[in-house]
C-alpha positions as CSV (number, residue, x, y, z in Angstrom):
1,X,-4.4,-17.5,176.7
2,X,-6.7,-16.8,173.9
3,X,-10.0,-15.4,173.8
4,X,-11.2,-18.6,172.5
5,X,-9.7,-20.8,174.7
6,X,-10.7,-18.4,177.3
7,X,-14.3,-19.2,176.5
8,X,-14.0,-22.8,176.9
9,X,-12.0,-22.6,180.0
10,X,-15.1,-20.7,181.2
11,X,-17.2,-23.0,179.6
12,X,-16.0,-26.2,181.2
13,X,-15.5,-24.3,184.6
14,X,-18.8,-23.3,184.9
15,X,-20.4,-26.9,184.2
16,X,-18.2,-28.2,186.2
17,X,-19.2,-26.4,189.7
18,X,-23.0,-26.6,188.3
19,X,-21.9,-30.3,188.0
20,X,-20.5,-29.8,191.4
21,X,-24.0,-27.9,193.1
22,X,-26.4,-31.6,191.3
23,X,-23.9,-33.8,192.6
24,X,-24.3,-33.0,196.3
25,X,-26.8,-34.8,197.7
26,X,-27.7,-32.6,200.3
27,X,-28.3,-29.9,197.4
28,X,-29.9,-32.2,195.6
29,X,-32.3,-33.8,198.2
30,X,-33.2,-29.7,199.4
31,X,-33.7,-29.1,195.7
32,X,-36.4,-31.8,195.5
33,X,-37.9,-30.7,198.6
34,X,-38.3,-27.3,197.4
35,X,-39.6,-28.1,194.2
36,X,-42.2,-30.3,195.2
37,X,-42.9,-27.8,198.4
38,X,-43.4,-25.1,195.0
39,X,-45.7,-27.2,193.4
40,X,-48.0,-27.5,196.2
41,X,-47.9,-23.9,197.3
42,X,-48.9,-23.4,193.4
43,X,-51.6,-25.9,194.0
44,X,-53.1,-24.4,197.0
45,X,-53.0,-20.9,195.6
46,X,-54.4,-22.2,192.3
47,X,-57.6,-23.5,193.9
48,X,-58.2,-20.0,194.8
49,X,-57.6,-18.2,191.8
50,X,-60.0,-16.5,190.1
51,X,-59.2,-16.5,186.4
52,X,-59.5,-13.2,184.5
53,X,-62.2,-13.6,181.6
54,X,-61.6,-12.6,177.5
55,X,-65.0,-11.6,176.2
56,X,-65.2,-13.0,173.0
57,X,-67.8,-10.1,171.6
58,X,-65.0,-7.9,173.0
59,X,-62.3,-9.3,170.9
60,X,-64.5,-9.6,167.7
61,X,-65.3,-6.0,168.1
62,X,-61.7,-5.0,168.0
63,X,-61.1,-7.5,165.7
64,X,-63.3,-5.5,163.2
65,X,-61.9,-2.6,163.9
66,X,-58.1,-3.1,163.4
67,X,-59.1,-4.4,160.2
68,X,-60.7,-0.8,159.7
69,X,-57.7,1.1,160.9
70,X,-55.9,3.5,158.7
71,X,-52.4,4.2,159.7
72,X,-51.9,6.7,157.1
73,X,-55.0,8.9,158.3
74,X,-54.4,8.0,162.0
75,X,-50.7,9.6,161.9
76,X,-52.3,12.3,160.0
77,X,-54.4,13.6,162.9
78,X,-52.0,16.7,163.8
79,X,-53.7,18.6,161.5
80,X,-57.0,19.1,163.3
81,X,-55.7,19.0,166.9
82,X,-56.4,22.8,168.3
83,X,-54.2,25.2,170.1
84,X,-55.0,24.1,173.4
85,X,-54.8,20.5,172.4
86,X,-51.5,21.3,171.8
87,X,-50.6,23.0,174.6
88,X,-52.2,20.3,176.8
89,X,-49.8,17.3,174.1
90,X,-46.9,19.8,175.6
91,X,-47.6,19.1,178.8
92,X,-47.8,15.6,179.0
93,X,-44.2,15.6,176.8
94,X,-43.0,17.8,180.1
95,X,-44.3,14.8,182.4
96,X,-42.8,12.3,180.1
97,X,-39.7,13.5,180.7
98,X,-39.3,14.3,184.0
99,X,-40.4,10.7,184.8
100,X,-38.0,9.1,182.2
101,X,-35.1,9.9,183.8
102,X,-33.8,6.5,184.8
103,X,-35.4,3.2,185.6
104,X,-35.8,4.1,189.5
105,X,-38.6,7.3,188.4
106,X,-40.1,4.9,185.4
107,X,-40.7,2.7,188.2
108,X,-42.4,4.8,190.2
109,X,-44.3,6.4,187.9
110,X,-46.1,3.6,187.1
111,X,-46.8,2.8,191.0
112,X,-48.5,6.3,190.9
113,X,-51.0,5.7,187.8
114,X,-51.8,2.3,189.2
115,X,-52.6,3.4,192.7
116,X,-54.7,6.4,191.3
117,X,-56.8,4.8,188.6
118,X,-56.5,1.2,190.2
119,X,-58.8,0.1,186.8
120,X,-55.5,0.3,184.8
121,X,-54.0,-3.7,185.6
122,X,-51.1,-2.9,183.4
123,X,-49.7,-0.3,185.4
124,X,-49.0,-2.4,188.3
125,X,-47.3,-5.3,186.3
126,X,-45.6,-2.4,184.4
127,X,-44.3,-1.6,187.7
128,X,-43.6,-4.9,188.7
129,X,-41.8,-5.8,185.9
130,X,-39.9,-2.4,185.6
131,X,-38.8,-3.8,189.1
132,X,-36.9,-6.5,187.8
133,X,-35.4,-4.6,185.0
134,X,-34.0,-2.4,187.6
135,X,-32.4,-5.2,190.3
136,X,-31.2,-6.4,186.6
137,X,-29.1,-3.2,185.7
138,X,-27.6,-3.1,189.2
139,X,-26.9,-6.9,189.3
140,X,-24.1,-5.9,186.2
141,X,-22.1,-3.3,189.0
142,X,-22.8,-5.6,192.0
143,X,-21.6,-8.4,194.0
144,X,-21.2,-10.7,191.3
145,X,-21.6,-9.8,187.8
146,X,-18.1,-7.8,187.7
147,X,-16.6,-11.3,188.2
148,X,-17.9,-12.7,185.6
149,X,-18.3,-9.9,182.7
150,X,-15.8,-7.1,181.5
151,X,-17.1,-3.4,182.1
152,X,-17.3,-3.1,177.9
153,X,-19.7,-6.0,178.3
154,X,-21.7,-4.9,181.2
155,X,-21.8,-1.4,179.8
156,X,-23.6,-2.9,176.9
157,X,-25.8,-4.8,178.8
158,X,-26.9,-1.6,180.9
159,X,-27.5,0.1,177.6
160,X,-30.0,-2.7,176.2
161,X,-31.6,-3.2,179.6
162,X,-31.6,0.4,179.7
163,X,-32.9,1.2,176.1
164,X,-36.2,-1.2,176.3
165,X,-37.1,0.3,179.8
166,X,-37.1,4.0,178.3
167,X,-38.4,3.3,175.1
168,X,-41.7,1.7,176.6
169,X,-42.1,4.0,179.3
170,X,-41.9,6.6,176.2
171,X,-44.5,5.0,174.5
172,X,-47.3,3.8,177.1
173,X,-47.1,6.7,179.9
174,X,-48.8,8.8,177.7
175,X,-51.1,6.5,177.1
176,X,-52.0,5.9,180.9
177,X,-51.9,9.7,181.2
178,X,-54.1,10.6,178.4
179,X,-56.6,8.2,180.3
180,X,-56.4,10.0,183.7
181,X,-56.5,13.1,182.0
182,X,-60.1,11.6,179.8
183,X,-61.1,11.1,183.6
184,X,-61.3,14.4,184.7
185,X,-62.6,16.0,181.6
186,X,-64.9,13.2,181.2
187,X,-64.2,12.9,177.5
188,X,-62.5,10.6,175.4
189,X,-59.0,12.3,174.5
190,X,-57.5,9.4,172.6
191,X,-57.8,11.1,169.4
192,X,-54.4,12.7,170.8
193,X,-52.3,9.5,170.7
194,X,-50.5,10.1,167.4
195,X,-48.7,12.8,168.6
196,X,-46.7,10.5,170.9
197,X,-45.9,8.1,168.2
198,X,-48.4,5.3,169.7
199,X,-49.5,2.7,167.2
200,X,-53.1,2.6,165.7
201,X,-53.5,-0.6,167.1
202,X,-54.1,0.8,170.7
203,X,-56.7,3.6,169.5
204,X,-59.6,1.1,168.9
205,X,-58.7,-0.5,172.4
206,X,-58.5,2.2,174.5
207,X,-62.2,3.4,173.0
208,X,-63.4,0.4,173.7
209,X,-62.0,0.0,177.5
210,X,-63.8,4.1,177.7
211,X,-67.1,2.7,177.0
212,X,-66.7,-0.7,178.6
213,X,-64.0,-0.7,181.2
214,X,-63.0,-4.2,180.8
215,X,-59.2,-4.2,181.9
216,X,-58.4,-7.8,180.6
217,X,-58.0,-7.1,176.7
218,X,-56.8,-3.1,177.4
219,X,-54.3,-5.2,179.2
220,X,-52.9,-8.0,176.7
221,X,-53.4,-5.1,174.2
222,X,-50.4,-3.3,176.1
223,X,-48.4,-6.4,176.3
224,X,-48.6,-6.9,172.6
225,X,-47.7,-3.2,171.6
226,X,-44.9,-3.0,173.7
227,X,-43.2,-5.9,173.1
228,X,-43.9,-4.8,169.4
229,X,-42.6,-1.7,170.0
230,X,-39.0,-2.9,171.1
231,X,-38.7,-5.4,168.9
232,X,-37.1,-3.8,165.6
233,X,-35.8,-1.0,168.0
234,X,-33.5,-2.7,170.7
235,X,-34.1,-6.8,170.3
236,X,-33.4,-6.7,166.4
237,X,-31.1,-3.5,166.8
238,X,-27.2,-4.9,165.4
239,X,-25.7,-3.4,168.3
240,X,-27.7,-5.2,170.8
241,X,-27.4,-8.2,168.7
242,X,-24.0,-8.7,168.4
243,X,-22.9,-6.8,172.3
244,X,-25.9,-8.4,174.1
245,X,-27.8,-11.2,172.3
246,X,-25.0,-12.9,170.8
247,X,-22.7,-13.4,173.6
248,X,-21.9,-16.3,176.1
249,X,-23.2,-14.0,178.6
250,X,-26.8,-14.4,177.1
251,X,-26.5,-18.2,177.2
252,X,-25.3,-18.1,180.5
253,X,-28.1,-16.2,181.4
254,X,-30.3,-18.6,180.6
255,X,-28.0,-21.7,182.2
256,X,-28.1,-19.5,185.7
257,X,-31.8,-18.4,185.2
258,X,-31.4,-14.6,185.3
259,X,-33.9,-13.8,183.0
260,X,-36.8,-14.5,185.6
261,X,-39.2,-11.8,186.4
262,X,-40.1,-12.3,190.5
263,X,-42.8,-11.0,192.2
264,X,-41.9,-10.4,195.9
265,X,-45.8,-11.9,197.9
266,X,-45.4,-12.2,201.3
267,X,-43.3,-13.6,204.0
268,X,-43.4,-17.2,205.8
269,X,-42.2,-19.2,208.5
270,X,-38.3,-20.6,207.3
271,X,-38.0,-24.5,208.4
272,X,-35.8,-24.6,211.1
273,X,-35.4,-20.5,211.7
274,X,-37.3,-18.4,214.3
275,X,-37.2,-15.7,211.4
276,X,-39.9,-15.0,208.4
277,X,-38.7,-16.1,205.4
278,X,-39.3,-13.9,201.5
279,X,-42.3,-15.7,199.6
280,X,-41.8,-15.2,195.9
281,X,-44.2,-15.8,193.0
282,X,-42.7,-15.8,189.1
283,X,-41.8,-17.2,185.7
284,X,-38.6,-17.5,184.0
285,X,-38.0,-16.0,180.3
286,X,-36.8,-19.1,178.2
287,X,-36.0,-17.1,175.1
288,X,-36.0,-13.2,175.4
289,X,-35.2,-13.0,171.7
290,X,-38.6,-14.6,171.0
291,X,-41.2,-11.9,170.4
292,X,-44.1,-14.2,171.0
293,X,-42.5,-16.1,174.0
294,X,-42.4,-12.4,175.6
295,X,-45.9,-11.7,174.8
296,X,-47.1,-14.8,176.1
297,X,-44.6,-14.5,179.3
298,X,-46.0,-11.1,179.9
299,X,-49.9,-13.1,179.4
300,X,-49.0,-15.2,182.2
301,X,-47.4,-12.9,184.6
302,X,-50.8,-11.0,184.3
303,X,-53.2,-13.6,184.9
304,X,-51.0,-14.8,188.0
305,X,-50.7,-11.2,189.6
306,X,-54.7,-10.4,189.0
307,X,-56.2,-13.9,189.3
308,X,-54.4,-15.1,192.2
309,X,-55.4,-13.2,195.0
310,X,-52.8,-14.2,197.8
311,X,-50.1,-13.0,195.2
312,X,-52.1,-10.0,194.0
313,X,-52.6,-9.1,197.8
314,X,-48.9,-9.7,198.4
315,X,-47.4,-7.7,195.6
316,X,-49.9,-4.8,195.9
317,X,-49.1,-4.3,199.8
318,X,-45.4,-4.7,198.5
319,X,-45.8,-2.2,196.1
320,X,-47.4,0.1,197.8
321,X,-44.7,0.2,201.0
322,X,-41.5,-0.5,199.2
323,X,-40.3,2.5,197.7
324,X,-38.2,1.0,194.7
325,X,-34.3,2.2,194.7
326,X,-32.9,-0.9,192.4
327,X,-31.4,-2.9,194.8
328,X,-32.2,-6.1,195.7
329,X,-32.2,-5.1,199.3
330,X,-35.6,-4.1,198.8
331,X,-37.2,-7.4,199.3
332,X,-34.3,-9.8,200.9
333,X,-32.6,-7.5,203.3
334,X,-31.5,-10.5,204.6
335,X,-29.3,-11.6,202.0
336,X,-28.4,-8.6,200.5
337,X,-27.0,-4.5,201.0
338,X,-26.6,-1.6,198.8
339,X,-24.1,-0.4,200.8
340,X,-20.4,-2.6,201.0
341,X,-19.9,-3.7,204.8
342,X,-16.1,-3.8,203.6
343,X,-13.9,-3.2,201.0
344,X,-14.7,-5.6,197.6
345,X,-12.8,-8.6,198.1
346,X,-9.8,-9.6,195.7
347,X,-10.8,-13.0,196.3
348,X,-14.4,-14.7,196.4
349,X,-15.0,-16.5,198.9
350,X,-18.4,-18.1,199.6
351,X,-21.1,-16.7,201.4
352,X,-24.5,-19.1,200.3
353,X,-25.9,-21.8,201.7
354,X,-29.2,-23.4,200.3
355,X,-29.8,-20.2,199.1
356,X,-29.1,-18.8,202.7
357,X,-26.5,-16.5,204.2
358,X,-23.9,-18.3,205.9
359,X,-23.9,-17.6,209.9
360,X,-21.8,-14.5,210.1
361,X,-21.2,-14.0,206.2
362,X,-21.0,-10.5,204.7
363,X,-24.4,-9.7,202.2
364,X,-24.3,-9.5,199.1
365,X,-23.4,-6.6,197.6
366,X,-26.9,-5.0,195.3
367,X,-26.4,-1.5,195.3
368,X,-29.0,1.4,194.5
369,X,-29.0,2.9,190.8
370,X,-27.9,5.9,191.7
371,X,-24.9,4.3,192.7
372,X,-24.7,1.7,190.2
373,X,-25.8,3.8,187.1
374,X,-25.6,7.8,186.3
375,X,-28.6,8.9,183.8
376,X,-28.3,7.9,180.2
377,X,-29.5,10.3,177.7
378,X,-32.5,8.9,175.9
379,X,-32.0,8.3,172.0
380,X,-35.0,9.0,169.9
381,X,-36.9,6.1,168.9
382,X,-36.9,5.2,164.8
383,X,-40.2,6.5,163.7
384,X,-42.5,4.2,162.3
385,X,-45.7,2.2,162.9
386,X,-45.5,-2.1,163.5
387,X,-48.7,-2.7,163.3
388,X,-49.7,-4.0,159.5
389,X,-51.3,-6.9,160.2
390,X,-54.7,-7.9,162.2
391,X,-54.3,-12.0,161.9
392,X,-50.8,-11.0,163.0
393,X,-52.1,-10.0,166.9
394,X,-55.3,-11.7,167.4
395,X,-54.3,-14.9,168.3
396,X,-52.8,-13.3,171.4
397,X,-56.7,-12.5,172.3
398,X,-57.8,-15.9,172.3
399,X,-57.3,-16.9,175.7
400,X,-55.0,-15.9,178.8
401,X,-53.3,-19.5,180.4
402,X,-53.1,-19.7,184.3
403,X,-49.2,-21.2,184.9
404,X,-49.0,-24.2,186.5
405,X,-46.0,-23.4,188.9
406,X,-45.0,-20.2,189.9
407,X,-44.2,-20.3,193.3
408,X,-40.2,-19.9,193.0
409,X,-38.7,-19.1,196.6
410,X,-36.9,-22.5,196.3
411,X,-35.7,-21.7,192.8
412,X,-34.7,-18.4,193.4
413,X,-32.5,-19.7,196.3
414,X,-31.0,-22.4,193.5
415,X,-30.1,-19.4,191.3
416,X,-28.5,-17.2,193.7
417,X,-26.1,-20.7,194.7
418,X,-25.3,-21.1,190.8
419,X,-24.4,-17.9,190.4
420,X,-22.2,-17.7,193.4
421,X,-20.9,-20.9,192.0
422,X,-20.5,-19.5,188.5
423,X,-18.2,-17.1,190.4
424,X,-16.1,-19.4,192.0
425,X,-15.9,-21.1,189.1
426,X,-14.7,-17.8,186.4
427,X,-11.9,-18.0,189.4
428,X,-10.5,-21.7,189.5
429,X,-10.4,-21.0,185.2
430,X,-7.8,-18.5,185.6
């Protein structure tokens, strides 16, 4: 058979079993339960919220002062730092990395800052999210990505999964360290920044969050660089572009929903089952090669986490007693294992059922990173400074949107059945 026709068998193999999952109406009657169930959840949670504020004399301020910035005399600054300062730049580089070994000690890193200097929101969704990207790289050497991708093809997705993760950690670790460390001296040391390649566009912000503290735009300030920061570096990369982005794998990512970020909140009582059941909050990416549809996805995932307090209550006490090893064990023990209970199976067969084990089914296979992944060696970033533009990033200041829905359990169930469908389906096409 031919690549192409390969493709289309594929094609038509997966729709069909999707077709297959809508058609039931038992699948379909649950799904309508659950979403409506979601909606109401959302509701309820919503009418607690307490929705994080922009200051608009905030936002002018910085406004001005990006307009101000140099780039040219900010990246200039190594010239005036002293010897000590130097030896102190040396020993955050040290920290840096010995942290950015791997997604598992990113992850936890960023656990660290945000349970020390609590002030710093971004630091738990940093952590959050650096969560995800993890169960995402281990997903490509588990249960049932091998089935449905070629190891060149995973490989490559490791690498781009893997290549954004460093690269941010790289640039805004520093950036929370250089805080903790203006803490104890009790002096603003962001005149430092250059020397870890941060943009100008986060000097005037973090001077303003040391003299007023206000997390909210210290936080979309983050967002925005980071996403920047990847953008021409891994999204735009050719390599990534035509291995990653430009593959049926990509669309099929969206058609199975993989590209959600989930925020593990708190348990609750299953209908029908004497067990508790996995709450999860969350949004789904529509278009990762979007820049601003990242921002504003990162924007939302914020003002959920912070201004919701049962979810903010849930993640943080999740956060705080999960240790994060990149398996999806870590939240839903009770669908899946990073260790194999038997040898992998030459044939699927299926385990799921409205999102739910079967009675006496093997789980799903998620293993640990260790065991998925060995260390990659981190390329050095391409030098250079995205911010040129003020109009460019200000209208990400102009207000922070509440989602609607983003209670998911229900949805999260749906994916993990069109997945394993997906599965079933890559077999029948061969």
């Amino acid at each position: 058979m031919s690549k192409k026709n390969g493709v289309r068998t594929t094609r038509r193999s997966i729709g069909y079993w999707l077709q297959q999952l809508l058609a039931l109406p038992g699948a379909a009657f649950e799904y309508a339960i659950g979403k409506w169930a979601a909606l109401s959840a959302s509701s309820e949670m919503l009418s607690e919220a307490v929705p994080l504020q922009l200051s608009s004399s905030t936002v002018a301020k910085l406004t001005y002062a990006w307009s101000k910035s140099s780039a040219a005399s900010y990246h200039e600054a190594a010239s005036n730092w002293t010897q000590a300062e130097l030896s102190f730049i040396e020993r955050i580089r040290l920290e840096i990395a010995a942290c950015n070994r791997n997604n598992v000690t990113r992850t936890e890193a960023y656990r660290d800052v945000y349970f020390r200097t609590p002030e710093l929101h971004w630091a738990l969704l940093a952590h959050m999210v650096s969560r995800n990207g993890g169960w995402n790289m281990t997903d490509l050497q588990g249960e049932w990505l091998p089935w449905l991708l070629g190891k060149e093809q995973r490989v490559a997705v490791f690498g781009f999964l893997e290549q954004a993760n460093a690269l941010i950690f790289q640039d805004a670790y520093p950036q929370l360290l250089l805080y903790e460390w203006s803490r104890r001296e009790g002096r603003s040391l962001f005149h430092l920044l250059p020397a870890f390649g941060v943009s100008v566009f986060m000097l005037p912000v973090w001077k303003q969050f040391w003299r007023d503290g206000e997390a909210a735009p210290l936080t979309i300030a983050l967002i925005v660089n980071e996403q920047h920061y990847i953008e021409q570096r891994v999204v735009q990369h050719p390599y990534f572009r035509e291995k990653v982005l430009h593959t049926l794998f990509f669309g099929l990512q969206s058609l199975l929903q993989l590209n959600g970020v989930i925020f593990p909140y708190g348990k609750g009582k299953a209908k029908g089952e004497g067990m508790d059941a996995l709450r999860l909050s969350g949004l789904i990416l529509e278009r990762f090669e979007s820049l601003q549809e990242r921002i504003e996805l990162g924007k939302r995932l914020y003002a959920m986490l912070f201004g919701i307090p049962r979810v903010y209550d849930g993640v943080r006490c999740f956060a705080a007693a999960v240790k994060h090893t990149g398996s999806r064990a870590d939240y839903a023990p009770h669908i899946f294992a990073s260790v194999r209970q038997k040898p992998p199976q030459r044939v699927y067969t299926e385990r799921l059922l409205g999102g739910r084990l079967k009675p006496e089914a093997e789980p799903i296979y998620s293993p640990e990173l260790g065991a998925a992944w060995g260390d990659q060696p981190l390329e050095s970033p391409e030098p250079g400074d995205w911010f040129v533009s003020t109009s460019d990033v200000v209208p990400y200041f102009q207000k922070l949107p509440m989602p609607h829905s983003f209670e998911i359990t229900n949805e999260y169930g749906l994916m993990l059945n069109k997945i394993e469908l997906a599965v079933l389906a890559m077999m029948r096409g061969k």
